[in-house]
DRENDO-798881 format. One record per residue (C-alpha): residue in one letter; x, y, z. Coordinates in nm, 2 decimals, padded with zeros to 4 digits, m for minus. Layout:
# residues N
('A',(X,Y,Z))
...
# end
This chain:
# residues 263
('X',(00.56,02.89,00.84))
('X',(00.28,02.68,01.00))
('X',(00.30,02.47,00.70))
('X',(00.58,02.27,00.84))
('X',(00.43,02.17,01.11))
('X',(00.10,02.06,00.89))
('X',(00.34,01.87,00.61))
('X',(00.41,01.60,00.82))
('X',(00.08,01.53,00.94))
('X',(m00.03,01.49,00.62))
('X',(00.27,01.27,00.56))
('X',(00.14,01.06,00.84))
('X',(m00.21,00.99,00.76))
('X',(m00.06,00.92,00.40))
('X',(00.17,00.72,00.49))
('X',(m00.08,00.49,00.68))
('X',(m00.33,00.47,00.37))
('X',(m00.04,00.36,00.17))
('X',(00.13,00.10,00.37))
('X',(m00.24,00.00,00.53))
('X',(m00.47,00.01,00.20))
('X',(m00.24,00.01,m00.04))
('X',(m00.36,00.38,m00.16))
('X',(m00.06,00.56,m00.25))
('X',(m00.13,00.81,m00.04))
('X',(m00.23,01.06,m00.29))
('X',(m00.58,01.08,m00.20))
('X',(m00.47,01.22,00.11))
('X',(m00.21,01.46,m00.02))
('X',(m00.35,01.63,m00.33))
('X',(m00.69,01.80,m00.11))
('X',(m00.43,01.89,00.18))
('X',(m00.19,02.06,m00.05))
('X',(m00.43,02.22,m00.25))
('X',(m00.60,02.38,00.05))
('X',(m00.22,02.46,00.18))
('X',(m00.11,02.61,m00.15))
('X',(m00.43,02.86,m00.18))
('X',(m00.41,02.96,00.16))
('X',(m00.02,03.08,00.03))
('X',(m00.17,03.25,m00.21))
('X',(m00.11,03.02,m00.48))
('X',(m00.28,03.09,m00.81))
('X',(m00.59,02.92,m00.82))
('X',(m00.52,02.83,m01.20))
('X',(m00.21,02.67,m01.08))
('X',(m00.25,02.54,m00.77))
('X',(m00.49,02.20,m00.88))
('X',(m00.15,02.09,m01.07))
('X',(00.07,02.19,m00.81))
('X',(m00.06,01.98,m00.57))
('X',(m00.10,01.68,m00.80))
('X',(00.30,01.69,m00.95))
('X',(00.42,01.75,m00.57))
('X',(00.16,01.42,m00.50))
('X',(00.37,01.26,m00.74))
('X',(00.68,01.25,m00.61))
('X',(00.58,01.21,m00.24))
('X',(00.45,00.89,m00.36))
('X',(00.76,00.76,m00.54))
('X',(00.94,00.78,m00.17))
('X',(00.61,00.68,00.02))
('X',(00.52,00.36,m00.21))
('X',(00.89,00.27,m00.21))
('X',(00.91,00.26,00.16))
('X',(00.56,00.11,00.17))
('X',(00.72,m00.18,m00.12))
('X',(01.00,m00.26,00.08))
('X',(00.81,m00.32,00.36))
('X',(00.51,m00.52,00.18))
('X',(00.87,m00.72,00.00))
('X',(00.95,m00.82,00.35))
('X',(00.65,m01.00,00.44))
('X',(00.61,m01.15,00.06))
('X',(00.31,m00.97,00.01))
('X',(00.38,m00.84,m00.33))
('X',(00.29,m01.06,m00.66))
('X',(00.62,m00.98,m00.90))
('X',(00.43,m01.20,m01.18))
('X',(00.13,m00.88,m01.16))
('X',(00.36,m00.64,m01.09))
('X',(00.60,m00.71,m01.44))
('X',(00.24,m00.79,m01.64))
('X',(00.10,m00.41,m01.56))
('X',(00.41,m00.22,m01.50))
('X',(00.46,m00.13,m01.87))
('X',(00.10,m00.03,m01.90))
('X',(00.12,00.15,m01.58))
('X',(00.47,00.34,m01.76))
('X',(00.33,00.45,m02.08))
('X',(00.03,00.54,m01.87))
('X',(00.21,00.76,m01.63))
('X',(00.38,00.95,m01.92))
('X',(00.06,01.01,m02.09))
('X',(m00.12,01.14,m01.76))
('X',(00.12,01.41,m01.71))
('X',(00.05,01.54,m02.00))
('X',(m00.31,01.60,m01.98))
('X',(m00.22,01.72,m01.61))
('X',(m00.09,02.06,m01.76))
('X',(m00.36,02.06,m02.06))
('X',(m00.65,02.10,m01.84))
('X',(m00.77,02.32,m01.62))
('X',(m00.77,02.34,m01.28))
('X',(m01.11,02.36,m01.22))
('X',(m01.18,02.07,m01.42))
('X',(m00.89,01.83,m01.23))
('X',(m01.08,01.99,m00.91))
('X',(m01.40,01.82,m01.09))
('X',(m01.21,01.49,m01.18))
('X',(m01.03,01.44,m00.83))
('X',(m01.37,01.49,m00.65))
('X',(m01.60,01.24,m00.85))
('X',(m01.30,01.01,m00.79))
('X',(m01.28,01.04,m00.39))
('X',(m01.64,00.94,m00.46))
('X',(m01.60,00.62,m00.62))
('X',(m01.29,00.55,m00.40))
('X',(m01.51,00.62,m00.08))
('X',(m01.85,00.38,m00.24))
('X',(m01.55,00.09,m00.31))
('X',(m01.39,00.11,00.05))
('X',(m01.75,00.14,00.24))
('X',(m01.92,m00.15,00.05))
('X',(m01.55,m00.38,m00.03))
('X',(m01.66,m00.36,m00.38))
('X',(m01.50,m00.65,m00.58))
('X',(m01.44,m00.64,m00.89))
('X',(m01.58,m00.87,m01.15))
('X',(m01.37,m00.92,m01.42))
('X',(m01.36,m01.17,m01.69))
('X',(m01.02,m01.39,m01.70))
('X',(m00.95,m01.27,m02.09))
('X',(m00.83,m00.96,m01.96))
('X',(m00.60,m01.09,m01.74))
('X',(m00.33,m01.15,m02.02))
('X',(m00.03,m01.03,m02.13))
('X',(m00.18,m00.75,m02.38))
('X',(m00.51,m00.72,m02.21))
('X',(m00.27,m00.61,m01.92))
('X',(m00.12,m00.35,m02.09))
('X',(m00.42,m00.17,m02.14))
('X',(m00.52,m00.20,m01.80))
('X',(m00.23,m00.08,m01.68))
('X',(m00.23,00.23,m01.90))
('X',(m00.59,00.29,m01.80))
('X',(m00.52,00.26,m01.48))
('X',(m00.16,00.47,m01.49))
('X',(m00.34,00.78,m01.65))
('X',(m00.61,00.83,m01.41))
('X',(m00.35,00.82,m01.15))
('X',(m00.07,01.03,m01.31))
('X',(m00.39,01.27,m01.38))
('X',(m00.51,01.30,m01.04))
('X',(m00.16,01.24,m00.88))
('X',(m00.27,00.94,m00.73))
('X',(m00.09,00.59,m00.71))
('X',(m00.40,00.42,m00.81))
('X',(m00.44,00.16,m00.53))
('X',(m00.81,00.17,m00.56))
('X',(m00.80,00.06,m00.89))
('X',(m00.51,m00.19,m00.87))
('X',(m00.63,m00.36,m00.52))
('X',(m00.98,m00.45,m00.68))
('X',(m00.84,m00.58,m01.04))
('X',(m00.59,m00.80,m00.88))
('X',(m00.81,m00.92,m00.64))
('X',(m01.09,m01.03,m00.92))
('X',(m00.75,m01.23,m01.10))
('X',(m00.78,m01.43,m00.78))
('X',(m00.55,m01.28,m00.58))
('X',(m00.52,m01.26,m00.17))
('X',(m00.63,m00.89,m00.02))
('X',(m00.24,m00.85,00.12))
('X',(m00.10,m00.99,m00.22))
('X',(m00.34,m00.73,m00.34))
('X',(m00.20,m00.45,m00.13))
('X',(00.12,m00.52,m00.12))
('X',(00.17,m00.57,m00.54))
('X',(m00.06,m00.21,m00.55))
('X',(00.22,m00.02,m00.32))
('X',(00.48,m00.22,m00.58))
('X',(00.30,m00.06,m00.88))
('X',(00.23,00.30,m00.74))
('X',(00.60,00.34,m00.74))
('X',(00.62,00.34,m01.18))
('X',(00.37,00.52,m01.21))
('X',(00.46,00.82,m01.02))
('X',(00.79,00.78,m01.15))
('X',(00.72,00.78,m01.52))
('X',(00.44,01.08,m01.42))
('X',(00.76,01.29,m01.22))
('X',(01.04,01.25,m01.48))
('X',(00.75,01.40,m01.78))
('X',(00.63,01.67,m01.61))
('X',(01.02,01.78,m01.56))
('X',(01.13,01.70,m01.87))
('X',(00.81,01.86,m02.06))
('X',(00.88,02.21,m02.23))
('X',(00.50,02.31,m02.19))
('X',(00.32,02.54,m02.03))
('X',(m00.01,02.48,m01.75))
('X',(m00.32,02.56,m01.87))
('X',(m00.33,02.88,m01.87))
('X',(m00.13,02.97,m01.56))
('X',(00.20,03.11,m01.74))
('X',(00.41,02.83,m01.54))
('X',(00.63,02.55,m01.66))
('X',(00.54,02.19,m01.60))
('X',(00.93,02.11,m01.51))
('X',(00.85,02.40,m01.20))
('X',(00.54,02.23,m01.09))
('X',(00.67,02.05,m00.76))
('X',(00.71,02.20,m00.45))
('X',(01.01,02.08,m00.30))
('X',(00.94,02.21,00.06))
('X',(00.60,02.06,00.08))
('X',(00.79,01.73,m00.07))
('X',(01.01,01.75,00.18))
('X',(00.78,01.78,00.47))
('X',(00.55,01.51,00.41))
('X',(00.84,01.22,00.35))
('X',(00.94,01.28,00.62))
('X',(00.68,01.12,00.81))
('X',(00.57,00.93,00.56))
('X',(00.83,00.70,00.49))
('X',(00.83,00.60,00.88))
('X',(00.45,00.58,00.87))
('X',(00.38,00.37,00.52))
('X',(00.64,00.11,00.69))
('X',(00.42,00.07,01.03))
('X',(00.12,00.09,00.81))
('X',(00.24,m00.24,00.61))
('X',(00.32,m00.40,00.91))
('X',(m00.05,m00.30,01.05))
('X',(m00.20,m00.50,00.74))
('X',(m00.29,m00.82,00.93))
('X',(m00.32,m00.70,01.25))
('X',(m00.62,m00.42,01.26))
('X',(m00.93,m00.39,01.19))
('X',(m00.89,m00.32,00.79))
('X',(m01.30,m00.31,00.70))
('X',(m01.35,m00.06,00.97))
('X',(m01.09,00.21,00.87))
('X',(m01.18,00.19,00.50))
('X',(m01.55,00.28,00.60))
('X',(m01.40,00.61,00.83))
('X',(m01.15,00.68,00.55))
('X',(m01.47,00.66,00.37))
('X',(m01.67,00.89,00.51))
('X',(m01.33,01.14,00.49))
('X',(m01.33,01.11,00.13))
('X',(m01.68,01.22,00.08))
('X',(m01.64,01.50,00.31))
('X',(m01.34,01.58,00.10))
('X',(m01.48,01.60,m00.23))
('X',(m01.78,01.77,m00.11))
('X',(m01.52,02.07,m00.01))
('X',(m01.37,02.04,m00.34))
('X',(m01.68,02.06,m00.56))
('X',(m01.82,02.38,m00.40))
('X',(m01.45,02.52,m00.49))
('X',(m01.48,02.44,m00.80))
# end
């Protein structure tokens, strides 16, 4: 029962990275639940894809509140958003299907040396340098899909792969943001409606992909998080931004140390 009272905090902090970093929000989610889910006595062979499904669809109501928010202060580039989204689509679909052909030791593995690279980008503002060839219409695509099966795999919304490629096509950190929580919202969409409408099994775990989400945790972190990606947009230009990327950091490593001595 404490649970409830723990969804929504987790709701909050994710709601924050989305609206404030442009994250998604999934980085925060997947570790919580997974450490939530285990405590339940979830399966352990399950409970990896658990969390990253129910990830999923937190993030198709967190990034939409997060969108609308960025929309409002024109922070979001719709000329990016339309060049990646079919990418990011065919992406998503694909992810979700490795989700449930892996283990969940090894998507333990894969979120961890992630949170790594995500923490070394936020604490040194890595920037991207990309040559302007891939910024076309095809090269797009296939950044997009890149970009949409890590995420969809990890039950991410990619932000920390979005933010740095649109800001190395020469685009403004807030247009950067703001077109990443525009783009999360595809992604987990395309990733939510495969797992549900896939007639597979996990990974050895005897479950169905379509019964992967847990509605209650779902439930218990929107509602916060809706609230909180929305005052976390509007926080964009007014805090200090450099500063809570190197704590959020610090979190992240701390994170994926726990989940590599899971593992």
């Amino acid at each position: 029962m404490i649970e409830w009272f723990i969804y929504p905090v987790v709701g909050v902090i994710a709601g924050i990275s989305s609206g404030l970093l442009g994250l998604g929000g999934g980085i925060v989610v997947v570790p919580s639940l997974l450490t939530i889910f285990i405590l339940n006595g979830v399966p352990s062979s399950v409970a990896m894809h658990m969390a990253v499904a129910t990830s999923l669809a937190t993030i198709i109501v967190t990034s939409s509140a997060s969108s609308y928010s960025h929309y409002r202060l024109n922070t979001i580039s719709w000329v990016w958003f339309w060049f990646l989204v079919p990418g990011l689509i065919l992406g998503g679909v694909f992810g979700a299907y490795l989700t449930t052909a892996v283990s969940s030791t090894l998507l333990q593995l894969c979120f961890s040396i992630y949170a790594c690279f995500a923490a070394f980008k936020l604490w040194f503002s890595m920037k991207l340098k990309v040559n302007s060839a891939w910024h076309g219409r095809v090269q797009t695509l296939f950044v997009g899909g890149g970009i949409g099966i890590i995420s969809s795999l990890l039950g991410i919304g990619g932000g920390t792969l979005i933010v740095p490629y649109l800001m190395a096509a020469q685009q403004p950190m807030s247009k950067a943001i703001g077109t990443s929580a525009a783009c999360c919202v595809p992604i987990a969409v395309s990733a939510v409606l495969s797992l549900n409408m896939m007639d597979v099994e996990v990974h050895d775990s005897g479950v169905e992909a379509a019964g992967l989400i847990q509605w209650d945790a779902f439930v218990g972190i929107i509602m916060t998080s809706m609230l909180f990606s929305m005052i976390g947009a509007s926080w964009s230009k007014k805090v200090p931004v450099k500063l809570l990327k190197r704590i959020f950091s610090i979190v992240l490593v701390l994170t994926a140390t726990v989940l590599i001595t899971k593992t």
